[in-house]
N, C-alpha and C positions, 0 to 999 in steps of 0.2 A: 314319892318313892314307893316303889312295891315292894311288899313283905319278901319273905325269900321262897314262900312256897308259890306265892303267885308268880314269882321268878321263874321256876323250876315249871312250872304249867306251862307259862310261857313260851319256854325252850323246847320243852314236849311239843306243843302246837307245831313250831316251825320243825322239829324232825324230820327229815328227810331220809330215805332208804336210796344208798348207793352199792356201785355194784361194781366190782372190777372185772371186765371178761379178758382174758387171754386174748392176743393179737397170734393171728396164723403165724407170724415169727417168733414163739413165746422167748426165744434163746437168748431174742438181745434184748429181754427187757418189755417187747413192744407189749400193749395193754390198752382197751377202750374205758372206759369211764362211763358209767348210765345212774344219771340221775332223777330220782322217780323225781315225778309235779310235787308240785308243792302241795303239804296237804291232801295227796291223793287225785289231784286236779291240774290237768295240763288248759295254757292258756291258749284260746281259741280264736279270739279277734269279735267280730260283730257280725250277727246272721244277717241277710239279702233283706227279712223283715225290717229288721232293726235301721238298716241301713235308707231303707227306703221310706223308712218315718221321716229322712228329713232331704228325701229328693226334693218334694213340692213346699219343701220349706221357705218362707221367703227372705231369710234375712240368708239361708246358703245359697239361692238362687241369684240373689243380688251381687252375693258374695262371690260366684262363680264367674257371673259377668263381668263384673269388677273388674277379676283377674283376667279373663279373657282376651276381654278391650286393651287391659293394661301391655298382656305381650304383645298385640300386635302393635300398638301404638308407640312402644318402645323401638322394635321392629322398625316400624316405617321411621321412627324418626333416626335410628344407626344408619338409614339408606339414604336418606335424605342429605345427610352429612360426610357421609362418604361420595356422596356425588357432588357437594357443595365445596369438599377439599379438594377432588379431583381439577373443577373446575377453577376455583381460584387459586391456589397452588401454583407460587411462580416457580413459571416454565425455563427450560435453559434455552439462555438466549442466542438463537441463530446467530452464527458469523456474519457480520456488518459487509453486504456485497462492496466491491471494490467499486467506484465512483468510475464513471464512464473513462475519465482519462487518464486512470490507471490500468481498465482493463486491457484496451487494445492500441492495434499502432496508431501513432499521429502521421499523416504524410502533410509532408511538408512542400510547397509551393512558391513562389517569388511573387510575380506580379499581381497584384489587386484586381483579378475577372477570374472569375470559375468559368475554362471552356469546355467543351463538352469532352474533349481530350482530358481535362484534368477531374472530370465526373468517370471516365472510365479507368485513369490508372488509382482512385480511390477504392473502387469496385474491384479492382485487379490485386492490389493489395490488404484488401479489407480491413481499411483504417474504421476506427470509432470514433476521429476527429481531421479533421484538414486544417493545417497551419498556410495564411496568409500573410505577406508582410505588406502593412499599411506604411507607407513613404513616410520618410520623416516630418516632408515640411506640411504632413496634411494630418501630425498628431492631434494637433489644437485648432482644425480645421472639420473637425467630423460632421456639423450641422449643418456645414453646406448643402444645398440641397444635392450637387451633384459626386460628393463624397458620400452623405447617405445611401441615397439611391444605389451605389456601387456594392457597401456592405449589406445594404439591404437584399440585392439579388444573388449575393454568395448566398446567403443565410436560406433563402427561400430555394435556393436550386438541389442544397444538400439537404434541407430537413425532408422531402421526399425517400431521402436514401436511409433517414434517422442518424443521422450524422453531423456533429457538431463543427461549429467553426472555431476555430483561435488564432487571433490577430499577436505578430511580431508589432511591439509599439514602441518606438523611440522620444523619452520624454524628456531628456537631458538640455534639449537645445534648442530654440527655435530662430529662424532666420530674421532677418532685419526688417521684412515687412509686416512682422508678428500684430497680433494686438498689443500682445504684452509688450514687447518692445517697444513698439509707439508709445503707449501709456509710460515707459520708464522715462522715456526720452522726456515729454513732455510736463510729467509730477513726478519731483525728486520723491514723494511718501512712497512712491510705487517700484523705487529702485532696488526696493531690498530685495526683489524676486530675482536679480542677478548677481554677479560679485563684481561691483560698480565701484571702481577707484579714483576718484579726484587727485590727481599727482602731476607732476609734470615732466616725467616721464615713467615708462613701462613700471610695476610695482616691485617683480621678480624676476628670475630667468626662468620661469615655467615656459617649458616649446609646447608647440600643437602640435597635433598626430600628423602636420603636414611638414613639421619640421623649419615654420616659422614661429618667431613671439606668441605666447599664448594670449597677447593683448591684443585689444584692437581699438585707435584712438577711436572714438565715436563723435565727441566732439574735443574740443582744444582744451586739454589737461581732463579727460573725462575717458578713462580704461573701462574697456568691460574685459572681462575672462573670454577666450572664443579659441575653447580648443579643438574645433572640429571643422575648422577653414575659414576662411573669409566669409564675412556676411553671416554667420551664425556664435549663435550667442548659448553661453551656458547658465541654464539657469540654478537658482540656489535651493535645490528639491526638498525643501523642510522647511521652505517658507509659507506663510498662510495664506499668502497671493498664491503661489504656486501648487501647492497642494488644493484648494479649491476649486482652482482651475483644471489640476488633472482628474479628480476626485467628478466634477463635472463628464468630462470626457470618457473614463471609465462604465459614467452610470448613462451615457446616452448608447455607449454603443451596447450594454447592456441591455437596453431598450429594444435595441435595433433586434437582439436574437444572438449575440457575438456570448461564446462560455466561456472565454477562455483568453488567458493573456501572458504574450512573454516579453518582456521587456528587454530591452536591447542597454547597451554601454553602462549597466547598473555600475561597473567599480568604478566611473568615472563620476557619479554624482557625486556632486559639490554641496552638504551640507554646513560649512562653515565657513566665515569670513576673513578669517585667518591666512595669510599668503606666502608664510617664508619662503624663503628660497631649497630649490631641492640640492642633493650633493650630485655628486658625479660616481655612478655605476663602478661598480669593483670588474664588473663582464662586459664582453663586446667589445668591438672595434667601430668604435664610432667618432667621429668628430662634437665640438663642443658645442654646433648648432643644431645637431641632429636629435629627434626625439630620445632614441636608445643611449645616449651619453648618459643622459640623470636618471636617478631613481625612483623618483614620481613617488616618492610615499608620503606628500604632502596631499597632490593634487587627486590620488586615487583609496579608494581603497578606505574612507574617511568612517572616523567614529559614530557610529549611530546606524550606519546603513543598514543593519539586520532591521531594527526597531522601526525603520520609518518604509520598511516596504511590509514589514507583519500591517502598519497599520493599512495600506494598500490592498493589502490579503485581506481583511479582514474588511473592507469596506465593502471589496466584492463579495464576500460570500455572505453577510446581513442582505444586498440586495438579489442575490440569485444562491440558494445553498448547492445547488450543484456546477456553479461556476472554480474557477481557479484563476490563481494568480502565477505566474512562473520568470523562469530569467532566459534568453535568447543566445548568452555566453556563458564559455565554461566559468563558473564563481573563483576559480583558481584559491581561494583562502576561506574555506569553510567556514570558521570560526566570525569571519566579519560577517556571516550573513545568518547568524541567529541575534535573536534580542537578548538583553542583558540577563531577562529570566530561562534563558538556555533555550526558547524555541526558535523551531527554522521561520524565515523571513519569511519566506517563498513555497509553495509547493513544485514540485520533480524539481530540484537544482540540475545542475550540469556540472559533473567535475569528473577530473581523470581522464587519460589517454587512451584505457581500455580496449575499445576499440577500433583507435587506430594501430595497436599493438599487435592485433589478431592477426592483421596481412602484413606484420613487417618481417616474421620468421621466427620471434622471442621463444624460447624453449616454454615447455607445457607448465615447468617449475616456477620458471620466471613470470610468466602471464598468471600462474596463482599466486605468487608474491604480490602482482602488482592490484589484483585486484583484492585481493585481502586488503592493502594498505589504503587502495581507496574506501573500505568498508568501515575500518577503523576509522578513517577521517571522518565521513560524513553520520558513522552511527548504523548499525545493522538492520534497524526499523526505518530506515529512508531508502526512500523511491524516488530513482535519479532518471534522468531522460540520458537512453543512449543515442548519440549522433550516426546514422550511419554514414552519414556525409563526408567522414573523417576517414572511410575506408577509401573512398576514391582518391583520395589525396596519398594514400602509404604509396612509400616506396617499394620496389621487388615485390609487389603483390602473390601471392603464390599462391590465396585463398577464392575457396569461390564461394561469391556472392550465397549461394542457398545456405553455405554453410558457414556464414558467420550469421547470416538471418534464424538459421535454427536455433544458436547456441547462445546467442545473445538474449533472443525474444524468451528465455527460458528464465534466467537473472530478471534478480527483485530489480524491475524498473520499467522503463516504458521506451520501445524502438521510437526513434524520429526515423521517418525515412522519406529522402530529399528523390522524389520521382520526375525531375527532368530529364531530360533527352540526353543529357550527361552523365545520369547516373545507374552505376553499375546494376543497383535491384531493379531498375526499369525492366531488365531480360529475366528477373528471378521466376518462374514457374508461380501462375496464380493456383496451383493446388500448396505451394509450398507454402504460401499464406494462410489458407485455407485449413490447415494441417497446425499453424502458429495459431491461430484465431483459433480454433478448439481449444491446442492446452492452456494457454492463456486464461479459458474459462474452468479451468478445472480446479477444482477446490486445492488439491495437492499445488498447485500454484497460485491463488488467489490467496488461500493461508495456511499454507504446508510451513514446515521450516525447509532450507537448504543447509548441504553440507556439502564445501569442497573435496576434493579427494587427492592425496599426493599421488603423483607420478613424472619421471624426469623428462619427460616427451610428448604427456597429454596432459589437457586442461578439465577437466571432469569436476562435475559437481550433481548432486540429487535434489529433488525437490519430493517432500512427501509429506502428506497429513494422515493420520491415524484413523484407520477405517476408510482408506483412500488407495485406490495403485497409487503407485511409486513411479518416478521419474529418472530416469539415470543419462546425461547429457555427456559425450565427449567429443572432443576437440583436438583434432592433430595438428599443431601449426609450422609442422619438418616438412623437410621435401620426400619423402618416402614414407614407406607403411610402417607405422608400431605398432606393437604389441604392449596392452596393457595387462599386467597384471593386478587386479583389484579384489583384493584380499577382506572385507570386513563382516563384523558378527552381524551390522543390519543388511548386509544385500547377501540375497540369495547366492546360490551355485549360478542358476541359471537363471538370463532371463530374455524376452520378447522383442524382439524390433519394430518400434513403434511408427519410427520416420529415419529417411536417409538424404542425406543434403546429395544431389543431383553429379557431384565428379564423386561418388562412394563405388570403387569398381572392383571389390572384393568379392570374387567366388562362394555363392555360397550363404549371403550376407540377403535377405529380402523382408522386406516388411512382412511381420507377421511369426518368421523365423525363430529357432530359439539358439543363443549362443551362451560359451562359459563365461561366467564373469572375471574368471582371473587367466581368461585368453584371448581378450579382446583386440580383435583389429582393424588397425582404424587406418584407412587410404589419404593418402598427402593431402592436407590443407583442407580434410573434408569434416561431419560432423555427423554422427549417430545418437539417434536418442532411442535408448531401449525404458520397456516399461516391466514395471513387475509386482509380486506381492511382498509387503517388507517381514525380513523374518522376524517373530517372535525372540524377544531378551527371554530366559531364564525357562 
C-alpha cells in the first residue's frame, strides 16, 4: 500500500491537460476534445535506426522466412485442393443413351435371305434393326451347317450398314422328326419335355388351333398335346430338358451375331401338367368342335409365364448386354407377363389396338382414351413395339401412310414396320424416315416426358425435356379439316413447323413456318408436328 501522499504524487504524475474547443456548429452542442500526451510526451513508435537493429537479426530473418514459406505453402496447398475437389467430385450423371432397339425403327421381313432389295428398303427406312422370321421347324435346328450359314450371311450383309438382326423364333413345338421327340418316344425319363398322357383315350376336350383334338395318339394308349396340327408336338417350356435345350439355341445364335429375339405363340406355352377340361365360351358362334367354342384358359395363358421368359431375358443379356429378348404377338393380358416380383418378362411387349385405330376414323377423343388405357395397362415407363402391319389390315382407311408413320414414331415405343411389297409404308417418302430417325434421337424424346392433350377431333400429345425444344405432334383421324384449339400454361402462343406428313394441303402451312397454337389446322387423316420453346411456370 502507498501512503496517501505518495497517492496524491501519483495522480499528479498521470495529470493530463484537456481542452474543450468549440465545434463550428457551437449551437447544437458540437465540441472537439484535445488531449495533451501523457506527461508532456506524445507516443511515437520506433525510429528507421531502431528498427533496423533487427533487420540483419537472425532469429527475425528466420522468422520472416518462416512466415513467408508458410503463406505460400498454405496457398499452394488451398489450390491443390480445390483442384483435387473439382476433379473428384461426383459429376451428374449423363442420361443412360437409349439401347439400339429402342432408338430406331425395326423393319420387319418374312423369309430367311437378306436380298439386296431387302438391304435397300432397310436403307429407305432407316431401321436400327431388321427383323427375320426363322421357320418353326428349324428353331432346334440352328447348328446345321446349312441353317448357320443362312443367319450367318444376314448377320454379315447388314453389319456393314451397322445394323442389327433380330430373329422371330417359335419354341412352343417341335415336329415328329425332332430329336427331342425321338428321344421321348424312345426314354419314357425324357417324356416330361412334352405333356405325354398314358390313357386310353384323348385326356380332355382341348381343340387345336386347326380345330381338331388337341391330342395326338403317338403310339397305342400314349397322348401327346399337339395343338398346332398334325405331326407337331407341344413342348412343356419350364422343363429342364426343354429349357437347356432352348437356353442352348439362344446362345448359338448369339454366337452367330443374331441381337435380338421375338418369340412367337408365347400365351400358348404349356408350363404345367395339369389337363382339365376347358368350358364353353359365353361369345361367338361356334360349334362344339371348333377352336372358338371353349375358353382355353386352361391351355393358354398359364401361371408362371412372366417368370420363365424373365429367366430367358436374362440369359440373353448375361451373354450379350446389348442383346434383347422380346414377344412376336400382341401379350393381350399384361399382367401374366410380369414375374411375381412385379417385373416385365420381356423387353418392347406388344399390346393394344392403337394402331390399328388411327385408320379406322375413331374420333381424336376416343383414340386418346384408348391409348391412355393402354398406358395405364402396361405402366408409363414401358416401351412397347408398334405394329404398323396392323394398319394395312384397317378397314375404311382414310389415313396416310406418312402420317401415322409421323405420329406414331413420336410415342414412348418402337415402329415395326413390315416393308414387303404389300405394305403400305413401302411408298412412304425416304426423307419422311429420315425426318423420324432425327427426332427419335433427340434427347426431348429419348428422355423428355410426354403429355397428351384433349381435344374432340384431334389426337395431340408433346414430348419435351428441360433445356430441350419441345415437340408438339397432331393427328386428325376425320375426314375433313379441324381446328385445334390448344389452350395451355406450357405451350407457347406460337410455334414452328417442324415436319408435315405428305396429304398436309393447308394453305399457308410449310416447314419452318410459324402458326397459333390455339388455331391449329390440321388436313383429313394427316399429321403435323411443330416444334417450340417451352414456356417458363411462374
Amino acid at each position: 500500500m502507498l501512503s496517501g501522499v505518495e497517492d496524491n504524487d501519483k495522480l499528479a504524475e498521470k495529470r493530463e491537460e484537456v481542452k474543450f474547443i468549440k465545434g463550428g456548429d457551437h449551437q447544437n452542442g458540437d465540441a472537439k476534445i484535445d488531449i495533451g500526451g501523457v506527461n508532456g510526451k506524445a507516443f511515437t513508435g520506433m525510429t528507421k535506426e531502431e528498427l533496423m537493429k533487427y533487420a540483419n537479426d537472425p532469429f527475425w530473418v528466420r522468422l520472416r522466412w518462416i512466415f513467408f514459406i508458410g503463406f505460400w505453402a498454405i496457398w499452394a496447398a488451398m489450390l491443390i485442393c480445390a483442384i483435387l475437389i473439382i476433379v473428384h467430385a461426383p459429376k451428374c450423371a449423363a442420361p443412360e443413351p437409349l439401347p439400339w432397339y429402342k432408338r430406331g425403327i425395326l423393319a420387319k421381313f418374312d423369309a430367311l435371305e437378306a436380298s439386296g432389295s431387302d438391304i435397300e428398303s432397310v436403307k429407305h427406312v432407316e431401321a436400327s434393326g431388321v427383323i427375320y422370321e426363322l421357320p418353326p421347324a428349324l428353331t432346334y435346328l440352328v447348328r446345321e451347317p446349312a441353317v448357320e450359314q443362312k443367319i450367318k450371311d444376314i448377320v454379315a450383309n447388314y453389319k456393314k450398314l451397322d445394323v442389327n438382326v433380330i430373329l422371330d423364333v417359335t419354341p412352343n413345338y417341335v415336329p415328329s422328326n425332332s430329336t427331342l421327340f425321338n428321344d421321348a418316344k424312345n426314354d419314357k425319363s425324357k417324356r416330361s419335355a412334352f405333356i405325354w398322357k398314358e390313357d386310353s383315350k384323348a385326356p380332355n376336350n382341348w381343340r387345336s388351333l386347326q380345330n381338331d383334338s388337341a391330342w395326338a395318339e403317338v403310339d397305342a394308349g400314349n397322348y401327346v398335346l399337339s395343338q398346332f396340327g398334325a405331326g407337331l408336338y407341344d413342348l412343356k417350356m419350364n422343363d429342364s430338358i426343354v429349357k437347356n435345350e432352348f437356353e442352348g439355341v439362344l446362345k448359338h445364335l448369339l454366337s452367330l451375331g443374331v441381337k435380338g429375339f421375338r418369340l412367337r405363340n408365347t400365351k400358348f406355352f404349356i408350363l404345367s401338367d395339369n389337363t382339365p377340361d376347358e368350358v364353353v365360351a359365353s361369345e361367338g358362334n361356334f360349334g362344339h368342335l371348333e377352336y372358338g367354342f371353349w375358353t382355353h384358359t386352361h391351355s393358354t395363358f398359364q401361371e408362371g409365364l412372366g417368370d420363365l421368359l424373365y429367366e430367358f431375358k436374362i440369359f440373353v443379356k448375361n451373354i450379350s448386354a446389348d442383346a434383347f429378348l422380346s414377344v412376336a404377338d400382341d401379350i393381350l393380358r399384361p399382367d401374366i407377363y410380369h414375374t411375381k416380383s412385379g417385373e416385365w418378362g420381356v423387353d418392347l411387349p406388344i399390346y393394344g389396338p392403337l394402331v390399328h385405330s388411327l385408320s379406322t376414323g375413331l374420333s381424336g377423343l376416343k383414340l386418346k382414351h384408348e391409348f391412355e388405357s393402354t398406358i395405364n395397362e402396361v405402366g408409363k415407363n414401358t416401351w412397347l413395339q408398334w405394329n404398323f402391319a396392323e394398319v394395312a389390315t384397317a378397314p375404311n382407311n382414310n389415313s396416310d401412310s406418312s402420317a401415322i408413320a409421323l405420329f406414331v414414331s413420336l410415342l414412348p415405343g418402337v415402329p415395326v414396320v413390315a416393308v414387303t411389297n404389300e405394305s403400305l409404308f413401302k411408298n412412304v417418302r425416304q426423307e419422311v424416315f429420315a425426318e423420324i430417325k432425327q427426332l427419335r434421337l433427340s434427347p426431348s424424346y429419348m428422355h423428355g416426358d410426354y403429355n397428351v392433350y384433349s381435344s374432340d377431333e384431334l389426337f395431340a400429345y408433346s414430348r419435351i425435356k428441360s433445356g430441350n425444344p419441345g415437340y408438339f405432334v397432331a393427328f386428325n383421324p376425320s375426314n375433313g379439316v379441324v381446328k385445334g384449339e390448344f389452350v395451355d400454361a406450357a405451350l407457347p402462343d406460337k410455334m414452328t413447323v417442324y415436319a408435315l406428313s405428305d396429304n398436309y394441303n393447308i394453305s399457308g402451312f410449310t416447314v419452318k413456318s410459324k402458326v397459333q397454337t390455339n388455331s391449329l389446322e390440321v388436313s383429313p387423316g394427316a399429321t403435323i408436328i411443330l416444334t417450340y420453346v417451352p414456356v417458363q411456370s411462374g
